[in-house]
PyMOL Python script that loads the backbone (N, CA, C, O; Angstrom):
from pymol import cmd

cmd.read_pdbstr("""\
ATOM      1  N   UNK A   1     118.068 101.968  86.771  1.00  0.00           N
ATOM      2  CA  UNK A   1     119.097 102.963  86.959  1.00  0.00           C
ATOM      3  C   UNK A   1     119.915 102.631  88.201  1.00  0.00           C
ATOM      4  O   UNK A   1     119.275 102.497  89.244  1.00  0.00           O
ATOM      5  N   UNK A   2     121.159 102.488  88.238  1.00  0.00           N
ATOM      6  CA  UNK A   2     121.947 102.139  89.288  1.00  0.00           C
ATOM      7  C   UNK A   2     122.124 103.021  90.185  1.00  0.00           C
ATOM      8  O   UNK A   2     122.086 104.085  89.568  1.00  0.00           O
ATOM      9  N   UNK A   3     122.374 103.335  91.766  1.00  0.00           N
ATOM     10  CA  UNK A   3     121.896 104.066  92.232  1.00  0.00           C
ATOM     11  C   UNK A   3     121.009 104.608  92.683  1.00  0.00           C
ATOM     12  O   UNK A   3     120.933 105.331  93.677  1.00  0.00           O
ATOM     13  N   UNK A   4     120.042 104.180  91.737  1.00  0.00           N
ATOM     14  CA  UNK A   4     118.730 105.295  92.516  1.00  0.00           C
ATOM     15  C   UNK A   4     117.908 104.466  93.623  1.00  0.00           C
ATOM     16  O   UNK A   4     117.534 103.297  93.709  1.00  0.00           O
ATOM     17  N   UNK A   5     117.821 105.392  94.275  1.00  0.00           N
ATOM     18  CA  UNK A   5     116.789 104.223  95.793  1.00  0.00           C
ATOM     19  C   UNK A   5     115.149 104.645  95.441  1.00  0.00           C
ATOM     20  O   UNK A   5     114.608 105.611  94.902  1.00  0.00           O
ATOM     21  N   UNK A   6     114.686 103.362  96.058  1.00  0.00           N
ATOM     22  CA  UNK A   6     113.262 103.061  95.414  1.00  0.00           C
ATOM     23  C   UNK A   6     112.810 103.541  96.855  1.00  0.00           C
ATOM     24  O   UNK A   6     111.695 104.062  96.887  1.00  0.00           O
ATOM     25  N   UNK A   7     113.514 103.446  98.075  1.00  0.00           N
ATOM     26  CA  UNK A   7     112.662 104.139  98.998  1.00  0.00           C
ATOM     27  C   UNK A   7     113.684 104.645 100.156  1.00  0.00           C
ATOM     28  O   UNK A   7     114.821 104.193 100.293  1.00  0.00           O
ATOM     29  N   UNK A   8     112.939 105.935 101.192  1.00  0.00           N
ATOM     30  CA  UNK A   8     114.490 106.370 101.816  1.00  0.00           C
ATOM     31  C   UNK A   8     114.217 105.374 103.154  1.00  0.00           C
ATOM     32  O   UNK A   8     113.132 105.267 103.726  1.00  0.00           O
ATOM     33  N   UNK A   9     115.131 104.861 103.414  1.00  0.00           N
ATOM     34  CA  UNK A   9     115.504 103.546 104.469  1.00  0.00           C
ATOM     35  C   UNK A   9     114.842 104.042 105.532  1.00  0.00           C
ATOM     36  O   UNK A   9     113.805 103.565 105.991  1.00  0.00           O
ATOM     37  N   UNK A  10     115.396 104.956 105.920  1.00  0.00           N
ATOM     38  CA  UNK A  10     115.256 105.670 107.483  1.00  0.00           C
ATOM     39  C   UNK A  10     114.408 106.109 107.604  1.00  0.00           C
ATOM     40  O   UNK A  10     114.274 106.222 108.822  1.00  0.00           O
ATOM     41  N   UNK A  11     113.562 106.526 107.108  1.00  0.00           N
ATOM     42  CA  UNK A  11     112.102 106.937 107.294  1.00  0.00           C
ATOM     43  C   UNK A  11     111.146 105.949 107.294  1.00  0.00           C
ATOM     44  O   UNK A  11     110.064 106.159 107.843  1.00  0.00           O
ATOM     45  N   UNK A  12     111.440 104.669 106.639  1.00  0.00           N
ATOM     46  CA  UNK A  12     110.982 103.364 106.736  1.00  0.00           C
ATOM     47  C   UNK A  12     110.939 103.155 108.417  1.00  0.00           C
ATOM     48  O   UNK A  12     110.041 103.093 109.257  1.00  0.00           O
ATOM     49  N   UNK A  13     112.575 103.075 108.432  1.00  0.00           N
ATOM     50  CA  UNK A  13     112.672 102.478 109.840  1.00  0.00           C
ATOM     51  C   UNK A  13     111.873 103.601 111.166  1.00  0.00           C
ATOM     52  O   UNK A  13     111.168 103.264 112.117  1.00  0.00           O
ATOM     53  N   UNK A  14     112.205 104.603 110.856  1.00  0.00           N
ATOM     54  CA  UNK A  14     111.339 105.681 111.950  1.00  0.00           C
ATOM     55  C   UNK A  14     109.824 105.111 112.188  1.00  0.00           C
ATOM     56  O   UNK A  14     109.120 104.765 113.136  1.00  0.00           O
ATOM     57  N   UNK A  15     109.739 105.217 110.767  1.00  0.00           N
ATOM     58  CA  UNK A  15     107.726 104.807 110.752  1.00  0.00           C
ATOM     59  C   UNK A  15     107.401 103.136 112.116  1.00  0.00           C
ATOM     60  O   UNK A  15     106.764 103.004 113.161  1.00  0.00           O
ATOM     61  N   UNK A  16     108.246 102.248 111.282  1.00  0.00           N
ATOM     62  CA  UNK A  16     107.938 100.825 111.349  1.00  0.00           C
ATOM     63  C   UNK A  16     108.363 100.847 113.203  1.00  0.00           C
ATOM     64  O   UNK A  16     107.721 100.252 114.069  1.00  0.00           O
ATOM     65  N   UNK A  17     109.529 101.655 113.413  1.00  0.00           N
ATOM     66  CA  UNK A  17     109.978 101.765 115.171  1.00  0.00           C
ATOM     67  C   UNK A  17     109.117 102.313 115.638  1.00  0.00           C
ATOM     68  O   UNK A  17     108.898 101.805 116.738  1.00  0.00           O
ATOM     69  N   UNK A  18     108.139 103.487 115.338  1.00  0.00           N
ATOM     70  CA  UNK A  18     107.069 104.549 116.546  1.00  0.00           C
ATOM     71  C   UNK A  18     105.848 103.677 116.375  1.00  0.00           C
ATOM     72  O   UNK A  18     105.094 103.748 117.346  1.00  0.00           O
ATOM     73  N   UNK A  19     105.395 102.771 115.285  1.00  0.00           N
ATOM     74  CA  UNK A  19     103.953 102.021 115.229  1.00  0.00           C
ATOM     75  C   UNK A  19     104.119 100.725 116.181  1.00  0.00           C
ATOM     76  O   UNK A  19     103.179 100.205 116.782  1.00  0.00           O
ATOM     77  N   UNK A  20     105.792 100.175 116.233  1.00  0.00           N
ATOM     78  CA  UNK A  20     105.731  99.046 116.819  1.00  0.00           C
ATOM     79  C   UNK A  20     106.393  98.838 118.459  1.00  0.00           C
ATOM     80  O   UNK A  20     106.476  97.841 119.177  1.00  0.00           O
ATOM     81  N   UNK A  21     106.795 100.232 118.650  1.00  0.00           N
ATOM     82  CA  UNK A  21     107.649 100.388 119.719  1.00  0.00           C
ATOM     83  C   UNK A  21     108.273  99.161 120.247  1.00  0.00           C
ATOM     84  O   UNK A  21     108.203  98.494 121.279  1.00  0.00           O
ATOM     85  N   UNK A  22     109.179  99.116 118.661  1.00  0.00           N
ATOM     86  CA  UNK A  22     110.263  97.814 119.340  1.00  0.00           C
ATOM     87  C   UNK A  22     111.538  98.401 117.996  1.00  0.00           C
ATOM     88  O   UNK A  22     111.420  99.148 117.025  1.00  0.00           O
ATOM     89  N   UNK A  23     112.912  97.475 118.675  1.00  0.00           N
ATOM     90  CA  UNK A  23     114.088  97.935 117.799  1.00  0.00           C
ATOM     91  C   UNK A  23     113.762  97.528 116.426  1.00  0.00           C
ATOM     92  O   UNK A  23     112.857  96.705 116.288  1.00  0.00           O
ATOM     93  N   UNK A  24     114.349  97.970 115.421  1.00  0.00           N
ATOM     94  CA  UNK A  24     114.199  97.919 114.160  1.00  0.00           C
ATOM     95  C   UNK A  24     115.440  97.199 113.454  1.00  0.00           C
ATOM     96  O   UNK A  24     116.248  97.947 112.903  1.00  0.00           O
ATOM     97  N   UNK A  25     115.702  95.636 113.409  1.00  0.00           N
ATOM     98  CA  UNK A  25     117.102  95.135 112.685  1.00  0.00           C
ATOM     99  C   UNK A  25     117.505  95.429 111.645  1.00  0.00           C
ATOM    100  O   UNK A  25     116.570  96.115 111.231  1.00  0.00           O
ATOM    101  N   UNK A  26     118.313  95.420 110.794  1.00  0.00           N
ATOM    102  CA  UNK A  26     119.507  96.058 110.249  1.00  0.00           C
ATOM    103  C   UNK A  26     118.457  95.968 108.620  1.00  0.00           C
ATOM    104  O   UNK A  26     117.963  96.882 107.960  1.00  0.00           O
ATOM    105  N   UNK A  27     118.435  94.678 108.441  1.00  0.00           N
ATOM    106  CA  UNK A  27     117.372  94.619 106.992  1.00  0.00           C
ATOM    107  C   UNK A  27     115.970  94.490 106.475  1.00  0.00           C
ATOM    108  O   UNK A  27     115.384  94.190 105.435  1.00  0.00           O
ATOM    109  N   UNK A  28     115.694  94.897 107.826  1.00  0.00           N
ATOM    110  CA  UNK A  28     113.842  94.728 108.382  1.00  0.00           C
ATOM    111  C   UNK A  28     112.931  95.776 107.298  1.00  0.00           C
ATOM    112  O   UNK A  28     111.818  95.585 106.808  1.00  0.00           O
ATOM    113  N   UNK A  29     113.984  97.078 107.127  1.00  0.00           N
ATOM    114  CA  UNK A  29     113.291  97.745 106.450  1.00  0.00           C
ATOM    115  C   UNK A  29     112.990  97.261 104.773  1.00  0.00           C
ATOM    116  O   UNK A  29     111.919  97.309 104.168  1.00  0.00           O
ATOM    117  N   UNK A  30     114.246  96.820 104.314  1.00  0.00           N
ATOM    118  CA  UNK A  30     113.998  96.007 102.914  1.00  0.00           C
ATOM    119  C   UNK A  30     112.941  94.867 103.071  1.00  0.00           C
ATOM    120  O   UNK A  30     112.026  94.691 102.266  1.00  0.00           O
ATOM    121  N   UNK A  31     113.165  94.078 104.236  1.00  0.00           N
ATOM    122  CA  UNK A  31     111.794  92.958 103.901  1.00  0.00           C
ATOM    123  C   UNK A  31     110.548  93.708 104.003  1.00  0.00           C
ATOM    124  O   UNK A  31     109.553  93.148 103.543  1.00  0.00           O
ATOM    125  N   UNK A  32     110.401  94.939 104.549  1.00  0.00           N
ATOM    126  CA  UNK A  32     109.219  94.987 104.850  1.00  0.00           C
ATOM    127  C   UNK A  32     108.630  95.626 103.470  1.00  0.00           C
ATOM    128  O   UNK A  32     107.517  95.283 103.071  1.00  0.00           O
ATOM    129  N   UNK A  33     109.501  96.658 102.693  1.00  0.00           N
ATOM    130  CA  UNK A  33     109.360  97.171 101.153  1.00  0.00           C
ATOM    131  C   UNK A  33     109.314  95.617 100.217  1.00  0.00           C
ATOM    132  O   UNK A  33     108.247  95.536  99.609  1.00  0.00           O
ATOM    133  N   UNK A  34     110.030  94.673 100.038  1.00  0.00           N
ATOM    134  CA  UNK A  34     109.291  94.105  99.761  1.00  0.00           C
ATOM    135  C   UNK A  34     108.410  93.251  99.768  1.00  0.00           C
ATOM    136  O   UNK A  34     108.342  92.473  98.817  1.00  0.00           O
ATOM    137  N   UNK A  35     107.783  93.193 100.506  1.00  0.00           N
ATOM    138  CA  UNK A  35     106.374  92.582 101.376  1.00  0.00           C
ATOM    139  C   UNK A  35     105.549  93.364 100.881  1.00  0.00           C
ATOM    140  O   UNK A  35     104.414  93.032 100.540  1.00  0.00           O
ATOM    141  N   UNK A  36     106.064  94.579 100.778  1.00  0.00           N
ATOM    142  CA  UNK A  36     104.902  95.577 100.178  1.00  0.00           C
ATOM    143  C   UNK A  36     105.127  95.733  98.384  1.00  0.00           C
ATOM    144  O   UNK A  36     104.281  96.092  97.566  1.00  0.00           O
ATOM    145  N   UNK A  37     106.070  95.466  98.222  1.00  0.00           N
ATOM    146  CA  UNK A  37     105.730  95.051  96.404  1.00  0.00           C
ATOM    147  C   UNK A  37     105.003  93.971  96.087  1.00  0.00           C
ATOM    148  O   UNK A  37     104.073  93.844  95.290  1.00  0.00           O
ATOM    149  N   UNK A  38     105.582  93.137  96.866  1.00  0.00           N
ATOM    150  CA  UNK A  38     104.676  91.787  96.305  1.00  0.00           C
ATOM    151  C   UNK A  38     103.292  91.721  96.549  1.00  0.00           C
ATOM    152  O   UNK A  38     102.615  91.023  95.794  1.00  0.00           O
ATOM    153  N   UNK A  39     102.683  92.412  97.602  1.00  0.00           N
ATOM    154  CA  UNK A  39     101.607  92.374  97.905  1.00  0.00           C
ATOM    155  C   UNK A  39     100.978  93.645  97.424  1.00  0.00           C
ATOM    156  O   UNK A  39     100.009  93.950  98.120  1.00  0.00           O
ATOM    157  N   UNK A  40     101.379  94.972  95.871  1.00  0.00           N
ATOM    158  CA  UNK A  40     101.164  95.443  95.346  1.00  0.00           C
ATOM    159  C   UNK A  40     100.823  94.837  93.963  1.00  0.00           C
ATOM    160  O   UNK A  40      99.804  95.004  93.294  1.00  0.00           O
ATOM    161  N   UNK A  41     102.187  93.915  93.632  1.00  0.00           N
ATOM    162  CA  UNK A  41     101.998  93.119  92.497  1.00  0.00           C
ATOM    163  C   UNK A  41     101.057  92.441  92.267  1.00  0.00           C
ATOM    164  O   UNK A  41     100.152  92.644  91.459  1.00  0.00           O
ATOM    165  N   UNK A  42     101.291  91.166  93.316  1.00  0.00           N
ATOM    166  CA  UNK A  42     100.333  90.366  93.049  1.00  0.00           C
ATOM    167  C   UNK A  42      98.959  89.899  93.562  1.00  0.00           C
ATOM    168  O   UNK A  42      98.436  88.814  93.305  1.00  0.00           O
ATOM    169  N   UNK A  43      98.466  90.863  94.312  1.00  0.00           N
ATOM    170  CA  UNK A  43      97.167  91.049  95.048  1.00  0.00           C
ATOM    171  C   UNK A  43      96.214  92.282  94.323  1.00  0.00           C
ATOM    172  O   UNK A  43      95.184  92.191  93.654  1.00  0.00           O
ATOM    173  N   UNK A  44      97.079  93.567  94.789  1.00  0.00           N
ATOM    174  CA  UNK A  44      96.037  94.622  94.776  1.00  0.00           C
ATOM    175  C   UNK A  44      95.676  94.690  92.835  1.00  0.00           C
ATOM    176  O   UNK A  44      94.581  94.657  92.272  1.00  0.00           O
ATOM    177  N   UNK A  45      96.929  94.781  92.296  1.00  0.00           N
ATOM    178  CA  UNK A  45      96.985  94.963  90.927  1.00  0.00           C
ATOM    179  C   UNK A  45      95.931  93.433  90.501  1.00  0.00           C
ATOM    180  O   UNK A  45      94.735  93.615  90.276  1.00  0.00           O
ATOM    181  N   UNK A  46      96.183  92.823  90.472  1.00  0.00           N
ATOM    182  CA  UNK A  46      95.502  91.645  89.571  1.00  0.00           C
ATOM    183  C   UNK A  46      94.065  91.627  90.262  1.00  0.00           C
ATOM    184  O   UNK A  46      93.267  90.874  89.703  1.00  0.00           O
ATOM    185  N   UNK A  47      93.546  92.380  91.475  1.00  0.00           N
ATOM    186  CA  UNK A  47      92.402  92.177  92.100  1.00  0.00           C
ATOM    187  C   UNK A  47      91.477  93.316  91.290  1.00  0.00           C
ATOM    188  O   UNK A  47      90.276  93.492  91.084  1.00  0.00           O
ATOM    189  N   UNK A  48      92.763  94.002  90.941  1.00  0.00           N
ATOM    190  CA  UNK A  48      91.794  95.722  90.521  1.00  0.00           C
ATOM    191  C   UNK A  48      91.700  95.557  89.034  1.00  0.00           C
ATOM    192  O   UNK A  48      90.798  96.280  88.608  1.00  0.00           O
ATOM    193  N   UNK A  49      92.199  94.986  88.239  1.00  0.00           N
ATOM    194  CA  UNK A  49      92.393  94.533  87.258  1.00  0.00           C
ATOM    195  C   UNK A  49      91.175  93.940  86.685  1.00  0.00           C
ATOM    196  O   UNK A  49      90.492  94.451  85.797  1.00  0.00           O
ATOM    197  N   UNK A  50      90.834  92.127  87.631  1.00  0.00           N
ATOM    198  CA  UNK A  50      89.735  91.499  87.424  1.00  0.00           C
ATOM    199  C   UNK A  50      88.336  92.780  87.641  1.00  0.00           C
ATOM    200  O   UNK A  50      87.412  92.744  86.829  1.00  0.00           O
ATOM    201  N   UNK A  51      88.326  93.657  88.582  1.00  0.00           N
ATOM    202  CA  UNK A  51      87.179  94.497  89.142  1.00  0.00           C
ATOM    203  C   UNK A  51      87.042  95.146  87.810  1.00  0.00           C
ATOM    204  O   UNK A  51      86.059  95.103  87.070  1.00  0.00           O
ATOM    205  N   UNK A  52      88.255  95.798  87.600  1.00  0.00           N
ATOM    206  CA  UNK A  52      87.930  96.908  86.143  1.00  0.00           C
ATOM    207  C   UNK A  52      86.976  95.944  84.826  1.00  0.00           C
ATOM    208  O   UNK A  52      85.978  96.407  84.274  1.00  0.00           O
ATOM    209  N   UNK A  53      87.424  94.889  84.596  1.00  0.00           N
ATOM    210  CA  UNK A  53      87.174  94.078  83.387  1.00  0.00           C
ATOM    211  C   UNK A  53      85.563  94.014  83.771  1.00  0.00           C
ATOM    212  O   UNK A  53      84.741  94.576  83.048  1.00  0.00           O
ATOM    213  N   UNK A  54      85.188  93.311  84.922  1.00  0.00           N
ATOM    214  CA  UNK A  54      83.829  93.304  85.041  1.00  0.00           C
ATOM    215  C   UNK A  54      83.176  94.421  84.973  1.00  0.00           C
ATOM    216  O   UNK A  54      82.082  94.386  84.410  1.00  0.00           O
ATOM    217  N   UNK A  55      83.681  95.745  85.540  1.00  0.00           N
ATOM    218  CA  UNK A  55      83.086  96.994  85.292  1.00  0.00           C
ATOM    219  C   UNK A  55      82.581  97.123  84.037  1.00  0.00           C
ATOM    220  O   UNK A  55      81.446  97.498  83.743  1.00  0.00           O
ATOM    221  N   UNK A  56      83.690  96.715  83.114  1.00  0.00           N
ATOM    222  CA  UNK A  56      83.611  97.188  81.216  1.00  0.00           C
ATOM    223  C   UNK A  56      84.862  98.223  81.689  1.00  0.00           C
ATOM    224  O   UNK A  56      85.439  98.459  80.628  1.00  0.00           O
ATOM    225  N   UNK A  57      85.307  98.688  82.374  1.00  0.00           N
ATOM    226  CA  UNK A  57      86.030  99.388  81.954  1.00  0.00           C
ATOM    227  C   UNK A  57      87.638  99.102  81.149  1.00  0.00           C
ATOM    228  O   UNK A  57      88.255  98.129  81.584  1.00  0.00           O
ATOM    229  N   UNK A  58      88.154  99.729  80.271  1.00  0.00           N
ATOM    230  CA  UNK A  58      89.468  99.400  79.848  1.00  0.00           C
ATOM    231  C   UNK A  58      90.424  99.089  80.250  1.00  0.00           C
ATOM    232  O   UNK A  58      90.962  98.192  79.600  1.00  0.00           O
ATOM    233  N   UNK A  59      91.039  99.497  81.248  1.00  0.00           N
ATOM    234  CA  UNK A  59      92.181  99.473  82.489  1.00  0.00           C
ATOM    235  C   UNK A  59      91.744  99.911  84.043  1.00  0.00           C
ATOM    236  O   UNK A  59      90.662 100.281  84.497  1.00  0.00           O
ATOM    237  N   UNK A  60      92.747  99.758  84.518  1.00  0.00           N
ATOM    238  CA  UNK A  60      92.483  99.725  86.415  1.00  0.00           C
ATOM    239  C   UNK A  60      92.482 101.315  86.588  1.00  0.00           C
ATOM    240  O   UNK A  60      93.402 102.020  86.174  1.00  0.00           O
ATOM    241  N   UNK A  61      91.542 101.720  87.133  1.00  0.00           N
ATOM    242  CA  UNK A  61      90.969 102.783  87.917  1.00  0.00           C
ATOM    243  C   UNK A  61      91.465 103.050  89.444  1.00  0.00           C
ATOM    244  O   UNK A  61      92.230 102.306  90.058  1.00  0.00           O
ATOM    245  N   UNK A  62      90.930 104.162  89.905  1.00  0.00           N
ATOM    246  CA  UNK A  62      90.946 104.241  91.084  1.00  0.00           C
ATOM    247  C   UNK A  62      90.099 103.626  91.876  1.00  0.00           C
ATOM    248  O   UNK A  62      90.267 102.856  92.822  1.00  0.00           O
ATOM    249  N   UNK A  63      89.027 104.129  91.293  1.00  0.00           N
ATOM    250  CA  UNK A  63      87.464 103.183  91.608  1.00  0.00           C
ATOM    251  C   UNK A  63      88.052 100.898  91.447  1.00  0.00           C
ATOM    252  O   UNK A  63      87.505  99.832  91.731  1.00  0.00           O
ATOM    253  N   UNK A  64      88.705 101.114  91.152  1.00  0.00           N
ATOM    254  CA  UNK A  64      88.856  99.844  90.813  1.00  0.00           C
ATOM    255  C   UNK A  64      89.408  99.312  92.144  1.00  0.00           C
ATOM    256  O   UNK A  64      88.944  98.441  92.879  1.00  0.00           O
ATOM    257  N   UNK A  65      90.840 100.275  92.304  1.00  0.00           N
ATOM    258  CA  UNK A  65      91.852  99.857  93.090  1.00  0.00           C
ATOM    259  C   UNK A  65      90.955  99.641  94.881  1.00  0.00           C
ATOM    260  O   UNK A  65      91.093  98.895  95.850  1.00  0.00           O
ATOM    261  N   UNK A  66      90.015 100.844  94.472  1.00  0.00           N
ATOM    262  CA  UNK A  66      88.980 101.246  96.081  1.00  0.00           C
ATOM    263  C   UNK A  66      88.720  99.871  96.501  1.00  0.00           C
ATOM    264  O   UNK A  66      89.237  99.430  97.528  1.00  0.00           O
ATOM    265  N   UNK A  67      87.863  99.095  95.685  1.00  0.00           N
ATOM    266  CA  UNK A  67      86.871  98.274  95.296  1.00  0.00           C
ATOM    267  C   UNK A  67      87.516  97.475  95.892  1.00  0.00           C
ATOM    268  O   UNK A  67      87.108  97.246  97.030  1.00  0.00           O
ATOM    269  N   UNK A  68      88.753  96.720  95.434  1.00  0.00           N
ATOM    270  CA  UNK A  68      89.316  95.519  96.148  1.00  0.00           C
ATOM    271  C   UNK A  68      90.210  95.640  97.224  1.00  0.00           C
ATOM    272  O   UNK A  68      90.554  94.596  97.779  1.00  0.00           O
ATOM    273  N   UNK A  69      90.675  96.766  97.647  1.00  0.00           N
ATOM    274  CA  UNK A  69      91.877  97.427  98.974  1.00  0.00           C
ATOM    275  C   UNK A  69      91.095  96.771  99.870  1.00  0.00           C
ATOM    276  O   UNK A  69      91.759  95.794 100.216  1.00  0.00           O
ATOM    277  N   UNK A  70      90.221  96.767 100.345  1.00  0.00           N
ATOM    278  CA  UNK A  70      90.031  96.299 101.596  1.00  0.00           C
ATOM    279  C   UNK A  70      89.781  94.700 102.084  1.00  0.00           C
ATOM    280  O   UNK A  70      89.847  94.293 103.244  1.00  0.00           O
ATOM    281  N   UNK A  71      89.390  93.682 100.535  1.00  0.00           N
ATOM    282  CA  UNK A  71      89.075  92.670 100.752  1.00  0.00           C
ATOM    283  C   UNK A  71      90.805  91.866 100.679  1.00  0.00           C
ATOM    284  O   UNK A  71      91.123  90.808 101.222  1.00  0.00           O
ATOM    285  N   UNK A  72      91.984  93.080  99.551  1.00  0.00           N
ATOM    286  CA  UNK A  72      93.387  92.675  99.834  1.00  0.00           C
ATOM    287  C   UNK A  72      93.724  92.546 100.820  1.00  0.00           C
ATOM    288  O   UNK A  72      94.263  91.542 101.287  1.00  0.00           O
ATOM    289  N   UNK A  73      93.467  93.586 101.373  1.00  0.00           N
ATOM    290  CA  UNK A  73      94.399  93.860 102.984  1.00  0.00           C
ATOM    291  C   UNK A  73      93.710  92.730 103.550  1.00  0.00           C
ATOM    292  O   UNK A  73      94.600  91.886 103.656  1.00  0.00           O
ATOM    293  N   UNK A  74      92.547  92.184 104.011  1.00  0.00           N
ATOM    294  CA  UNK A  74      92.375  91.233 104.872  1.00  0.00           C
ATOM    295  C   UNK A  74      93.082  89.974 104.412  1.00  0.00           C
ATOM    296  O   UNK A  74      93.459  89.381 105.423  1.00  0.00           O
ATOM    297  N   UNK A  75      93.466  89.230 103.173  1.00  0.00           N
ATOM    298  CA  UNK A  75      94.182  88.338 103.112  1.00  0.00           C
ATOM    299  C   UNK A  75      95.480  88.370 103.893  1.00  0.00           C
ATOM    300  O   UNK A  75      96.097  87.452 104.431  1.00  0.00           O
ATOM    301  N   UNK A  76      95.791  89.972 103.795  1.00  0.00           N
ATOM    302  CA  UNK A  76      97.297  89.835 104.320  1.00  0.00           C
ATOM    303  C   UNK A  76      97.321  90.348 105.366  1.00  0.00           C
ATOM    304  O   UNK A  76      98.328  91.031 105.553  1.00  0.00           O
ATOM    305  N   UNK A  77      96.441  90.304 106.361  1.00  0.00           N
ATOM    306  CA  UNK A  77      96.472  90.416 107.072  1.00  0.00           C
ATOM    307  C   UNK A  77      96.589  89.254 108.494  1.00  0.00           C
ATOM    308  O   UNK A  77      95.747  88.372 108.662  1.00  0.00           O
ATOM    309  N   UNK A  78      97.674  89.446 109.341  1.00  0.00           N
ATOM    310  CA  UNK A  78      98.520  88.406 109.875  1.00  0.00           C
ATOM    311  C   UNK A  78      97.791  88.230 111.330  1.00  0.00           C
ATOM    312  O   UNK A  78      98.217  87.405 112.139  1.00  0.00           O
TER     313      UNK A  78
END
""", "prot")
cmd.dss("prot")
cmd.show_as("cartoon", "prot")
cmd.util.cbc("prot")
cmd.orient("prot")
């Protein structure tokens, strides 16, 4: 849909300026949304995915998503 925003900018930038107490450049907030898709796409989803299958279960859970969040985040973690 054209138009519609996938996230509100400025509240991005508020967040990302009070955690890092430094200025916030002009397109920092888009890299940082997607930094966070891709690392929705292709980490957490395909991690929770493989977890569910071994479970037996049919599709990705919450229990699924639990399961691998923390071993994701340490890959991407810098």
């Amino acid at each position: 849909m054209p138009g519609q925003k996938l996230y509100p900018r400025a509240t991005v930038k508020k967040i990302v300026k009070a955690h890092s107490n430094c200025s916030v450049s002009k397109n920092a907030d888009v890299m940082i949304f997607l930094d966070y898709m891709l690392f929705m796409q292709n980490s957490l989803v395909k991690e929770a995915s493989i977890e569910a299958k071994k479970g037996g279960e049919k599709g990705i859970t919450a229990r699924s998503v639990k399961k691998v969040t923390a071993d994701s985040l340490a890959k991407f973690k810098g």
